[in-house]
C-alpha positions, -999 to +999 in steps of 0.1 A: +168-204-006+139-204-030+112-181-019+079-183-030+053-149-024+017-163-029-009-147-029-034-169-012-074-172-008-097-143+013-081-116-006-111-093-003-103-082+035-076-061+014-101-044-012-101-018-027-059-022-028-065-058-040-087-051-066-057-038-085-027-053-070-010-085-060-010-084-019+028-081-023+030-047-034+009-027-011+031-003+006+039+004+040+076+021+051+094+032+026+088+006+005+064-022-004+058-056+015+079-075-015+106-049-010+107-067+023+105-100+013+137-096-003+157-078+020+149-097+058+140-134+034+175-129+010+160-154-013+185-170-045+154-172-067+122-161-061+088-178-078+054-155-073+019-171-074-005-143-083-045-144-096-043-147-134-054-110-143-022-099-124+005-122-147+014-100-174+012-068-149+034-084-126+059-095-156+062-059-166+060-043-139+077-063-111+101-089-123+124-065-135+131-048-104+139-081-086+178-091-090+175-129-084+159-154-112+121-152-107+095-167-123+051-165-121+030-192-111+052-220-116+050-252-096+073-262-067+101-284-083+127-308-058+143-279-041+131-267-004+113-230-005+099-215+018+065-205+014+055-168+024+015-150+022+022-117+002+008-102+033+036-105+054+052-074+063+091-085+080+112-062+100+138-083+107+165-113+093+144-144+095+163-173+107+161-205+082+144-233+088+160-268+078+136-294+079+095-288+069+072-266+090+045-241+089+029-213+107-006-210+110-032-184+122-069-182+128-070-220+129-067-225+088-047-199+070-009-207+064+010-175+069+046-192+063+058-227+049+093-245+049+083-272+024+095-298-004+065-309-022+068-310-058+041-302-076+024-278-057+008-254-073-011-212-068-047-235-075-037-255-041-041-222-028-070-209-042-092-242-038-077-251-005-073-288-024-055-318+000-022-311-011-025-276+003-041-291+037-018-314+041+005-286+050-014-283+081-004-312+096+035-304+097+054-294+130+041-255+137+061-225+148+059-194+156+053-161+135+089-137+130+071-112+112+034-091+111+004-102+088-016-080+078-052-088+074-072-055+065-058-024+052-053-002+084-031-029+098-004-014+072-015+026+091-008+008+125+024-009+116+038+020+090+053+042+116+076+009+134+088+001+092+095+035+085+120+037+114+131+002+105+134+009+068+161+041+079+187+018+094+189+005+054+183+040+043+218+052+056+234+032+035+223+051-001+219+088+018+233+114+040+225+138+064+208+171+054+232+200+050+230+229+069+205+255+052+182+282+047+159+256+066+155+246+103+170+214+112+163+191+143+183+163+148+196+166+117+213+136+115+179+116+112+168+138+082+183+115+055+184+131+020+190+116-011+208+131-045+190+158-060+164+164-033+157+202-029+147+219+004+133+252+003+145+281+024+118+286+061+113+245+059+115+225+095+124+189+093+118+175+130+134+146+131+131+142+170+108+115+173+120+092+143+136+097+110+126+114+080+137+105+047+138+124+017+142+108-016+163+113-050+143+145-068+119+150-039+106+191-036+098+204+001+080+237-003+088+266+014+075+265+055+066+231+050+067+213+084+081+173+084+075+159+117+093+124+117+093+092+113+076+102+079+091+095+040+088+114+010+093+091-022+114+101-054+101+126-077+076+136-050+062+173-043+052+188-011+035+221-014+043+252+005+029+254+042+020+217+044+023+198+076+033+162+072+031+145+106+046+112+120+036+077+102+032+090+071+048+077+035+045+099+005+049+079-026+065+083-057+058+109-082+027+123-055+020+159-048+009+167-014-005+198+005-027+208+035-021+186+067-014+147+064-010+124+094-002+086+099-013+080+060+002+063+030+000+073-005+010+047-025+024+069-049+014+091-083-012+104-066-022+141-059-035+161-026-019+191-034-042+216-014-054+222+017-078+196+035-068+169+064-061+136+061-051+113+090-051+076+094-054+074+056-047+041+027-047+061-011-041+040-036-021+052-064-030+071-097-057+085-066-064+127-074-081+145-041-094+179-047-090+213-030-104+209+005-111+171+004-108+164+043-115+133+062-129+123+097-107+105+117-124+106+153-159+100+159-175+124+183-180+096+210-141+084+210-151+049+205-144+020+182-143+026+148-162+001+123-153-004+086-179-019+058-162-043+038-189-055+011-219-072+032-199-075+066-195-049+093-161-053+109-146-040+137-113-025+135-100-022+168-092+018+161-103+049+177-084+067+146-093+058+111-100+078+080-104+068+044-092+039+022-091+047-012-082+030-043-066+031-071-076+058-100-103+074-075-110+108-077-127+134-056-139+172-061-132+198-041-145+203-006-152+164-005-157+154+027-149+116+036-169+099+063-148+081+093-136+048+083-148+051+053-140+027+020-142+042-012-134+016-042-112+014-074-118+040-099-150+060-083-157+097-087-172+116-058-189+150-059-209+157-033-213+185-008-225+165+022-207+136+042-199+107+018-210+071+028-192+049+048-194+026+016-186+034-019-179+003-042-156+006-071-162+027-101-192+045-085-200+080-097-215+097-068-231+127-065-260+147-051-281+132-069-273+097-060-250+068-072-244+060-110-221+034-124-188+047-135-189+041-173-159+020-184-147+038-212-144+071-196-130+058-169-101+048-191-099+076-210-095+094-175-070+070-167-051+075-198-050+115-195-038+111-156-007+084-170-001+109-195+004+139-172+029+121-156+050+106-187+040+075-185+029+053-209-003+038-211-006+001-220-027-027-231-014-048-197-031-015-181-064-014-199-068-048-199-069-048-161-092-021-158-111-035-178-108-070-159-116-050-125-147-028-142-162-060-150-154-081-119-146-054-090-181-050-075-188-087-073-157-093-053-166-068-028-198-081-023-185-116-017-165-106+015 
């Protein structure tokens, strides 16, 4: 079937990882929410409708990994597709629909189409025009899969796709060896090529499975409580605690105690400091001692700012959400359900504030815009430190989101 992602309208409710990223591929499990897509939808060609700042990104960056004909932003043509939000996060084999219908939540946002309506187009979306209303009025059924709405529904749901994601995980791994580590249930510890464990290491895989990938390091008397997941390339440090629900990205370091958090991946926490109940971006570097509040004093309800709105999040748990390129300095401490935006610095010795929009430069002294061109030239030293190579589809986006990021989250 053809299976078309889109993006849709209110995408600020997922700032800061919005700002600088289709909804599509934000992580949660192992993997990212396209990742899933393709494996529960099995699509035979695959069309994504993304903003316009994301095209070439997403043609460099994303097409190639999909193995079925894809294109961007192209109309609908004769054929049936089924319509999906980029939000959805599946966990199971969706069954297909034959005949036109649609699943709708909150009164007026499609979550999930079955359509043939030629024509239709990513600005339907976007302007809510009547072809895209029409949709409204087609038979309705139920939801097969989770939406997410803000960014800690992907911390509440991360733990139930992590143990999801292992069932496909067997497939490409195997069971940890015996070692000069400490095993339990050591056939949930899945490990792929070229991981190394170091000798005094416990992998507790008694609660839910841990996965290890291809090239991953886990430092000597590092504790992995399960379900947790530790991306390719990735480095935990000596004596760090990784607790249950948490995904380590690609290519990150990590250190100190982490807990029900997900780093999107090429980004650094390689020293002591907690973080629980935690959304970092990627390309994200938190100094020595950078520890956030999860728990407010009273136990209650934790609130989030998201531009001019208060909202309530329905958790008693919640730390930071960070985006991409942030940085903090050591000792940082990060406020309970706190947002910090795309590409801010933060040096301060007291609590930070619940709010910190993108590419702020904070410090003692107050709040500064985050000038543009160092920010890149940051960027550009942090790409190169890692071997990658940094673009014009790159700096042209940061550039996009420097000039556009703060408007957006003051719009929510």
């Amino acid at each position: 079937m053809h299976v078309v992602i889109f993006e849709g309208s209110r995408l600020n409710a997922l700032a800061p990882l919005s700002l600088s990223r289709p909804t599509f591929t934000l992580g949660a499990g192992t993997g990212t929410l396209l990742d899933k897509h393709l494996r529960f939808l099995k699509p035979t060609r695959v069309t994504l409708w993304v903003r316009p700042q994301f095209e070439e990104w997403v043609r460099a960056h994303i097409v190639p990994q999909i193995k079925v004909p894809t294109t961007i932003n192209t109309p609908l043509d004769d054929e049936m597709a089924l319509l999906s939000t980029g939000r959805t996060l599946y966990l199971s084999n969706v069954e297909r629909e034959e005949t036109e219908c649609v699943v709708v939540e909150e009164g007026d946002l499609i979550r999930k189409a079955v359509v043939r309506r030629p024509g239709l187009k990513p600005d339907d979306i976007m302007n809510r025009t009547q072809r895209w209303m029409d949709l409204f009025a087609l038979p309705r059924t139920m939801p097969h899969a989770r939406f997410i709405d803000h960014p800690w529904d992907l911390i509440s749901w991360n733990e139930e796709a992590l143990i999801v994601d292992s069932l496909e995980w067997r497939d490409h791994s195997a069971p940890a060896k015996e070692g000069p580590y400490h095993l339990v249930n050591g056939e949930d510890v899945l490990v792929e090529d070229g991981a190394k464990l170091s000798p005094g290491c416990v992998l507790d895989a008694s609660k839910g499975p841990i996965m290890i990938g291809k090239g991953a390091s886990i430092g000597s008397n590092a504790v992995l409580q399960g379900p947790c997941f530790i991306g390719q390339y990735a480095t935990v440090s000596p004596q760090a605690i990784i607790r249950p629900g948490t995904s380590i990205g690609p290519v990150s370091k990590v250190g100190g105690e982490i807990s029900n958090s997900i780093f999107f991946g090429a980004s650094n926490k390689a020293h002591e400091g907690f973080l629980g109940d935690s959304y970092i971006g990627k390309w994200v570097n938190l100094g020595a001692g950078t520890t956030t509040s999860n728990l407010k004093n009273t136990y209650g309800e934790i609130d989030m700012r998201l531009g001019g709105k208060t909202i309530p999040t329905g958790r008693r748990f919640l730390g930071a959400i960070i985006g991409d390129h942030t940085k903090t300095a050591i000792g940082t401490r990060l406020t309970t359900g706190s947002y910090v935006g795309f590409n801010c610095m933060i040096a301060t010795n007291g609590l930070t504030p619940k709010f910190v929009p993108s590419f702020t430069f904070l410090t003692d002294k107050g709040a500064e815009k985050f000038d543009t061109e160092k920010a890149i030239e940051v960027a550009k030293n942090m790409f190169s430190r890692r071997n990658r190579k940094w673009t014009e589809i790159e700096e042209n986006l940061m550039r996009f989101i420097a000039k556009n990021a703060r408007e957006l989250e003051l719009s929510q």
